[in-house]
N, C-alpha and C positions, 0 to 999 in steps of 0.2 A: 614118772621116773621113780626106782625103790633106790632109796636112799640106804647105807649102812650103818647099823649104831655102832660106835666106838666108845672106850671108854679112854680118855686122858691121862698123865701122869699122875696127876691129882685127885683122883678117883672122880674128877667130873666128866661126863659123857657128853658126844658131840657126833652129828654124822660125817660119811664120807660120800661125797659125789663122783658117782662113776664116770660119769660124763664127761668131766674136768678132771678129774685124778687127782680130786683136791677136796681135803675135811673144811668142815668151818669154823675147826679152830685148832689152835698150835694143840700138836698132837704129847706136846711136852708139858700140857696143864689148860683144859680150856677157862678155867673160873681164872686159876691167878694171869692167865693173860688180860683179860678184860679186867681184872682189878688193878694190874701194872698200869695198861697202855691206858685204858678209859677213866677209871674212876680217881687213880691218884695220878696220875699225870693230866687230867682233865676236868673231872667234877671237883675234885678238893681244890682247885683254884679260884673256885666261888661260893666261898662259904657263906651262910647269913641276908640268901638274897634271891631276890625270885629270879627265875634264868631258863633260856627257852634252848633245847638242844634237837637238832636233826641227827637222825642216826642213818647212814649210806649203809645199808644192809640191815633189815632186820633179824634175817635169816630165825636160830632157834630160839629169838627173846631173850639171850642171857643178858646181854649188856643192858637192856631195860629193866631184866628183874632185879639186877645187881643194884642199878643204879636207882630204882626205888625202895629197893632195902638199906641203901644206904641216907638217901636226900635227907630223913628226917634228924641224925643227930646229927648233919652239916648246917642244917635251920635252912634248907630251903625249900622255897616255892617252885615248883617245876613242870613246864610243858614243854611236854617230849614229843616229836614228832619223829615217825621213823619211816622210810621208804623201802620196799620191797617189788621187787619185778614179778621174780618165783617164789611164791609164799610157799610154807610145808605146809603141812594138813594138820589139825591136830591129832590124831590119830598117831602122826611122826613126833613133833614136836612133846606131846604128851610121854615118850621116852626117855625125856631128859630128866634126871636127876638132882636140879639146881635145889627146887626149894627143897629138899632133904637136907641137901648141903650147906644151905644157908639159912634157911629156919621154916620150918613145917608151914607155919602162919602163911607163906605166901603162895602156896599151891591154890586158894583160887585168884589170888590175883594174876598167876602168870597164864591160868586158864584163858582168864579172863580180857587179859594180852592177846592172845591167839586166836578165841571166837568173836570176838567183838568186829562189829561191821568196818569195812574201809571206808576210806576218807572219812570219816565222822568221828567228832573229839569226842572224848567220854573222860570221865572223872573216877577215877581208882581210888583218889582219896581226899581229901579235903586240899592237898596242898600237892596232889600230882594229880595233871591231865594229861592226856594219852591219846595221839591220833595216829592210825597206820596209812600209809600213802602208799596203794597199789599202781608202781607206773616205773619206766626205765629209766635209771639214771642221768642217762641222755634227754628227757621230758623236763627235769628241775629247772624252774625259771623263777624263783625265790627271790624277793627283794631284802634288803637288809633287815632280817627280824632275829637271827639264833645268835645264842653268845656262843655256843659249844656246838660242834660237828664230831661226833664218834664216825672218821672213815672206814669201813669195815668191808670192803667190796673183798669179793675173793682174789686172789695175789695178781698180781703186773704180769706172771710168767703166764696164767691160762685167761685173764681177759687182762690184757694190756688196754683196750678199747676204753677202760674205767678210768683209767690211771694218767692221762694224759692232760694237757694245758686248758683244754677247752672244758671238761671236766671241774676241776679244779678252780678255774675263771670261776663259775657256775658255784662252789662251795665260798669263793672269796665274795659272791656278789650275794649270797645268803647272810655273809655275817655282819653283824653290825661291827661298827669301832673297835678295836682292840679286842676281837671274837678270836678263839684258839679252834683248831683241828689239828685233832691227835690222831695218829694212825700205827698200825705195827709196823709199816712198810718202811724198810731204812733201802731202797737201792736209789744208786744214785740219781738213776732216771726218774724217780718220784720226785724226789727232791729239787730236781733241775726243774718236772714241770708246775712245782707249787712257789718256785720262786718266779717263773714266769708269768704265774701268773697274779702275782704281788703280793704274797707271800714271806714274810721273813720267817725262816727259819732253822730251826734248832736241831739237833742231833741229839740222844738224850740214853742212855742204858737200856735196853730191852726186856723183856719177860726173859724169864727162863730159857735157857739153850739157844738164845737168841741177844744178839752183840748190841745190834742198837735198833730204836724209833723213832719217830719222825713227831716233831711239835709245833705247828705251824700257826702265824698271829699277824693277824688284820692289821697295820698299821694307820 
């Protein structure tokens, strides 16, 4: 499938899928979305501490590279595990524009994001490990291990199939004690099925051109 590049409000770039009719990220800023919804609604709530997070889409590696250019002045230790069904190519991926945006230095780490083999952990840095999990989100049978879940699947309106109870179950039974999942998605039908599936959660401000998010916490 040829993907199309885009560029975002905020001069960050993202593709569109023809397929779905749908970018992989808010076409109103892709960097400050994932900096709203994922890193300060999500990662800043674990300062000073080592913390394991599942990402549900890894699609173009923004929320990863973000989120390890951020770890270091929060003092944390971090393995990141992220899942993808349809991986890009680097070829694709390689049009993104992040580390220009966010600091030169990290262009071969997000390389390095991208080529590096599936399923197998690797070490990007002393204090961040990195595993990509080729397989359908419908496959996840996780025992309680992540404090943090980045939801990132593409919207409820073109695969609703993500977005539902059993889904959800499956992200509630990945997280340990008092683990957060943050997502963009504010419809109500999200929300009904993150409470069903035992879930408390929260309503919160959204990125850019967008009302509100969803904040979701293991009790």
């Amino acid at each position: 499938m040829t993907h199309t590049l885009i560029q975002t409000s905020d001069g960050s770039t993202s593709l569109y899928n023809p397929q779905l009719n749908e970018t992989y990220h808010s076409v109103h800023g892709a960097l400050q979305e994932t900096m709203h919804v994922f890193i300060k609604n999500g990662l800043y709530l674990f300062p000073k501490q080592p913390i394991s997070i599942l990402e549900i889409g890894f699609g173009t590696g923004l929320n990863a590279l973000v989120t390890f250019a951020q770890h270091t002045s929060l003092g944390q230790t971090i393995h990141y595990e992220t899942v993808e069904a349809y991986p890009l190519t680097w070829q694709e991926a390689s049009q993104m524009n992040y580390p220009q945006l966010i600091d030169n230095s990290l262009s071969s780490t997000f390389q390095q994001m991208h080529s590096c083999s599936w399923n197998e952990t690797i070490q990007l840095s002393p204090t961040f490990s990195f595993k990509k999990r080729l397989q359908h989100f419908q496959q996840i049978n996780d025992t309680p291990t992540f404090n943090l879940i980045y939801f990132d699947a593409f919207g409820a309106q073109v695969q609703p199939e993500l977005w539902n109870e059993d889904i959800f179950k499956k992200m509630y039974n990945a997280l340990k004690n008092n683990g957060i999942l943050v997502t963009y998605a504010a419809k109500g039908s999200v929300r009904r099925a993150l409470v069903a599936a035992g879930f408390t959660v929260e309503r919160l401000p959204g990125p850019p051109m967008k009302r509100e998010m969803l904040r979701a916490q293991k009790n």
